[in-house]
N, C-alpha and C positions, 0 to 999 in steps of 0.2 A: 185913237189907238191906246191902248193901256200898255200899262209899264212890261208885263209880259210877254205881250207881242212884241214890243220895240224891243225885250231880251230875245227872243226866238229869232228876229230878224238880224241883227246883229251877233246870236251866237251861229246862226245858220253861215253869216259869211267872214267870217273870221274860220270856219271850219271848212269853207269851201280855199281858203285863201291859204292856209296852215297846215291841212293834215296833207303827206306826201300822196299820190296814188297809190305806193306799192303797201301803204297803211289802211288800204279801202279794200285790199282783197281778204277773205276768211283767210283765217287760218289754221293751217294742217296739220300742224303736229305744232310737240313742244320746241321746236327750234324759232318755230315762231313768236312762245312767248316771249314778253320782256321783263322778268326778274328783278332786275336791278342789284346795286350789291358790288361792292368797293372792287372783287374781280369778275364780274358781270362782263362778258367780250358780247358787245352790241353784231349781232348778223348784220345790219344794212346799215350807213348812212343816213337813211331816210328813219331807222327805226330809234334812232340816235335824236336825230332832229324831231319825233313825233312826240318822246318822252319828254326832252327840254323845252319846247313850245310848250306841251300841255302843263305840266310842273310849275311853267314862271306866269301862269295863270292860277297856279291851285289849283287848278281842275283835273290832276289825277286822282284829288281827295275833295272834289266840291264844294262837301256841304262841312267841312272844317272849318273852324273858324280861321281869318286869316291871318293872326298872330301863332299859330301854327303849322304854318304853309297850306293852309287850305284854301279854297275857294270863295267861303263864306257866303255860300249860295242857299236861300230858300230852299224850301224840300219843292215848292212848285218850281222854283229853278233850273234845280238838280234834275230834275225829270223831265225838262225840257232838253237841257243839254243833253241827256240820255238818251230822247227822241232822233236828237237833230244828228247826233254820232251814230246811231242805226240806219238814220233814214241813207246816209252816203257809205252806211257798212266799215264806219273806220272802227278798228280793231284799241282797244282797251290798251292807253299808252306803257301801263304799269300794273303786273300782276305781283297779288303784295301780303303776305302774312300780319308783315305790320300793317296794311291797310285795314286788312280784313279782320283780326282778331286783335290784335294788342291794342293797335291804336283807337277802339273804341274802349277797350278797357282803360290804356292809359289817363283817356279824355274825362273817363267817368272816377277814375279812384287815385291820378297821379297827381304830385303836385304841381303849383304852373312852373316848378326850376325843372320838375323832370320833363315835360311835356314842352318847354322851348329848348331842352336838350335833346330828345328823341324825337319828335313827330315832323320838324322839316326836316332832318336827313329822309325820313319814312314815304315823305309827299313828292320828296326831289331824287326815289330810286338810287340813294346812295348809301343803304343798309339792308340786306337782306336778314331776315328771322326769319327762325325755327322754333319749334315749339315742342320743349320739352315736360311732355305730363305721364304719357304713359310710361309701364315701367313689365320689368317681365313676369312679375305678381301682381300688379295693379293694373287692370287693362278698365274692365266696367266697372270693378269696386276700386275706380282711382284713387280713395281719400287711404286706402290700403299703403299708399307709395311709403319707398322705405331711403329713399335718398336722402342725405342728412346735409342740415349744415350747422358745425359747431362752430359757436359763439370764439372770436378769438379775441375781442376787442372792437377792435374799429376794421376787423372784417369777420364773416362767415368762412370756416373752411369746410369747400362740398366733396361728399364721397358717395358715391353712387352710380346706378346709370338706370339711362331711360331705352325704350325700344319704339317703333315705327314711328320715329323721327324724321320728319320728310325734309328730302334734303339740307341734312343736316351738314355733310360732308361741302355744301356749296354756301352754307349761309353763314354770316357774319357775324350775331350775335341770335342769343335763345333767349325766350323767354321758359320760366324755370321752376316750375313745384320742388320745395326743398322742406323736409320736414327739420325746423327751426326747433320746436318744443317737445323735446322726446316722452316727459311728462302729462303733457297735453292730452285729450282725448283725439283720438287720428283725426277729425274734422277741423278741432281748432289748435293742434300744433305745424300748422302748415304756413310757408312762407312764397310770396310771390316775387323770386329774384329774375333780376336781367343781367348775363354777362356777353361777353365778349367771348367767343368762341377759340380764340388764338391763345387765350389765356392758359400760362402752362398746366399741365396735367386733364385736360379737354383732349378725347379725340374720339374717332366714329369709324363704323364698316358696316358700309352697302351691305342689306337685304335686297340677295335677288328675287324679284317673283316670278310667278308662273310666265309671264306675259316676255318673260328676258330682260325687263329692264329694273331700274334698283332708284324709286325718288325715298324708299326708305331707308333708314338706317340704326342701327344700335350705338347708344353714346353712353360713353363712360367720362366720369369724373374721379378723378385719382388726385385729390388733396388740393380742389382748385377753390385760390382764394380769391372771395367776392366781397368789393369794399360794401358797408352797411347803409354805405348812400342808394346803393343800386336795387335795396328793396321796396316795392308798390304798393305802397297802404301801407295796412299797421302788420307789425308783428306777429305770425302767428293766425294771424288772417286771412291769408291767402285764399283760402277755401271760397271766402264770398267773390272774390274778385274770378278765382278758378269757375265756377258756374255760370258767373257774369259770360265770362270768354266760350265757353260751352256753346250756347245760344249763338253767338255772331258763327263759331265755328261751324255748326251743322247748320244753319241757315246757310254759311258757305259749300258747304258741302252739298246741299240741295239745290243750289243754284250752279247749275251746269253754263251759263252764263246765254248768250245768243248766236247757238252753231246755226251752220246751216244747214236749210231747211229741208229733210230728208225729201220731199217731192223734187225738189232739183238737185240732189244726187240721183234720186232716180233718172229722172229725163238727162244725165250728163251720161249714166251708166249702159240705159236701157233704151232712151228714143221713146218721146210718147205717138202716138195713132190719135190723129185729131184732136190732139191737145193732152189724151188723156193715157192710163199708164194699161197697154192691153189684157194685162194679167188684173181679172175683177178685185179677185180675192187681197192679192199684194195692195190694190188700191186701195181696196174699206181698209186694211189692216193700218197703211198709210197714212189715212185720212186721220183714222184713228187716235193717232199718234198725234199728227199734228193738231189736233182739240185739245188734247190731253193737254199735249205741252204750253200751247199757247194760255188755257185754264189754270195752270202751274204759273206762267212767269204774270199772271195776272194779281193772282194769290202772293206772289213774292214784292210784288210793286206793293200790295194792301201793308203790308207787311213790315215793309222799307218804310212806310209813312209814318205807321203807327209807332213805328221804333224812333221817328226823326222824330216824332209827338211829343218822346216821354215816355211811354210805354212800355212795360218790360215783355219779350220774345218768350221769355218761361218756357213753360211746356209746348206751348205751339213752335216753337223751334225745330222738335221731336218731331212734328206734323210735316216740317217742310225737308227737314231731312231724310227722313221714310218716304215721303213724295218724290223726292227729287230725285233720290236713287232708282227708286224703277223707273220713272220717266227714263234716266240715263240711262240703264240695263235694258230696257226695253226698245234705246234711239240705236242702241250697237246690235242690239238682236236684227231689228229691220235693214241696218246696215247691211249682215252679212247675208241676209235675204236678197237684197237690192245687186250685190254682186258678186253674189253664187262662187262659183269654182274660182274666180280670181279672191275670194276672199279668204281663201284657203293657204297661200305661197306666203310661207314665213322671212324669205331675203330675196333681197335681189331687185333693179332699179325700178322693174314694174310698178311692183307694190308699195314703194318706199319703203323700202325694207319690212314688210309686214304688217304694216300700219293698221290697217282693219283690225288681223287678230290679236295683235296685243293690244289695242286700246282694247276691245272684247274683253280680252281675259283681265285687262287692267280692271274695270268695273265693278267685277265679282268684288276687289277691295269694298267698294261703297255700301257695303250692305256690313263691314267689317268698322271700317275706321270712322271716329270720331261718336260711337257710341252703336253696336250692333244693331240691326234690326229690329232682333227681339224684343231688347231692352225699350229702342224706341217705342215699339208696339205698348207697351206694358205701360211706358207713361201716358203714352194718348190713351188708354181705358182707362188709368188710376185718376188723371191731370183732366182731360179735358169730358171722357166721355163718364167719368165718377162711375164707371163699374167695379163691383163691388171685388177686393182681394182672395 
């Protein structure tokens, strides 16, 4: 038996023995995520017990090394434990901005006092970030941003504000484009700070969208000092670490993660006829989907390796973000296909309060946030497909 087997076999029952039942059912809305985040109020017991288990493993962050609360799991590792977590449906103990964005930036550009300061709170869900880049003139030409921090000494004082700040109003601390070098040319007078959210003159108000609900928000900064320890790299620099983060971002964003599988919502909706779904058309259109998708989180596994390789995400980032959004737009289009006139009723206990059509109209965002469609498009002809400007 090779050493990977004896890992699969051992991560298979340690998971069988660890993760709660009511952690093996999908999950339906956002009250099921788990956040994390110094006032983070856990739904269940069990969803409490799912993050601590998996956390004093490192395995809410795997492939981390484990002098930073990681796992220190191989990328073959990693992807087994990803297996063996699908294979019983248990739900992703920790959803994490600093998972997802900073803490590979920090890994690649922090130094090792900031990265044993920030990256176990990050792995043990007891910090939630937000991510302050866009601004209400800089949205795609973000190097435009106009947020300042002047030099005070032995701190920056920031004035500005940022705009679709997602959950900003619940997170702990930001991480923060701060134009440091006003002299600078815009690219390279840019600074990559992290504060603390509570810090005086920090504060934020919900955008509501279409959909009724508000994970974004507008954040203002009104004379907040940030000590000069809390900046990421060099001075002035930020911009390379800002692109670095870019990539992990909309590779997040393209990874809608592993819902379930629109043929059984169908059969929980609809009732299939000898297995199969009696409406033809709804069924190819199903099928469909389900190639697509399955083609997509195949591409994002290629992906995930190449990046644990060494390899930089670049412009194929843009690929998986543009991918992933209509995968997603086109998984809520079949949705409301799949359940007709019930997918209509905006309140009320039937529908969970309207759940189909606001995630729906939530989606439209994805074609918006973390770098527009268009824009995508434009770098896959320039970047990957070199058609000509």
């Amino acid at each position: 038996m090779s050493d990977l087997d004896t890992f699969r076999q051992e991560t298979r029952a340690w998971l069988e023995d660890n993760c709660p039942q009511a952690m093996r059912k999908p999950m339906k809305g956002d009250t099921d995520f788990c956040w994390g985040g110094r006032n983070y109020v856990f739904q269940s017991d069990d969803q409490k017990v799912w993050l601590d288990r998996m956390a004093a493993r490192g395995w809410t962050v795997p492939s981390w090394p484990k002098e930073y609360g990681g796992g220190g799991l191989s990328k073959e590792e990693a992807k087994i434990l990803a297996a063996e977590m699908r294979r019983i449906g248990a739900r992703p103990p920790l959803l994490s901005f600093g998972i997802w964005m900073l803490g590979p930036a920090l890994l690649e550009f922090g130094t090792h006092e900031q990265k044993l300061h920030y990256l176990p709170p990050i792995a043990r869900g007891e910090i939630r970030w937000c991510q302050g880049y866009s601004e209400p003139n800089a949205g795609s030409d973000l190097a435009s941003l106009a947020t300042k921090g002047e030099d005070k000494g032995d701190h920056f004082l920031v004035n500005g504000q940022k705009v679709w700040t997602s959950y900003a109003d619940q997170a702990d601390w930001i991480f923060c484009l701060v134009r440091t070098e006003p002299e600078a040319s815009k690219h390279e007078g840019i600074s990559f700070l992290l504060f603390d959210m509570e810090t005086e003159g920090v504060s934020t108000k919900p955008i509501k969208l279409i959909s009724g609900n508000s994970p974004f928000c507008e954040t203002f900064f009104d004379n907040v000092k940030v000590p000069k320890e809390n900046i990421v790299g060099e001075r002035g620099k930020g911009w390379t670490i800002a692109k670095y983060l870019l990539t992990h971002e909309r590779a997040m964003i393209g990874d809608q993660g592993v819902p379930t599988p629109l043929n059984v919502i169908a059969k929980e909706k609809l009732g299939l006829a000898d297995g199969q779904m009696e409406d033809k058309a709804l069924r190819t259109d199903v099928a469909r989907h389900e190639i697509d998708a399955a083609a997509f989180m195949f591409t994002m596994e290629r992906a995930t390796d190449e990046a644990k390789a060494g390899a930089s995400l670049g412009a194929f980032s843009s690929m998986l973000k543009y991918a992933g959004t209509e995968i997603n737009k086109d998984r809520h289009e079949m949705i409301l296909k799949v359940m007709g006139s019930d997918a209509l009723e905006w309140e009320g206990q039937f529908s969970n309060n309207g759940e189909v059509a606001r995630h729906w109209l939530r989606t439209k965002a994805n074609s918006i946030e973390g770098g527009t469609s268009e824009v995508m498009l434009n770098i896959i002809s320039k970047r990957i497909l070199n058609l000509p400007s």
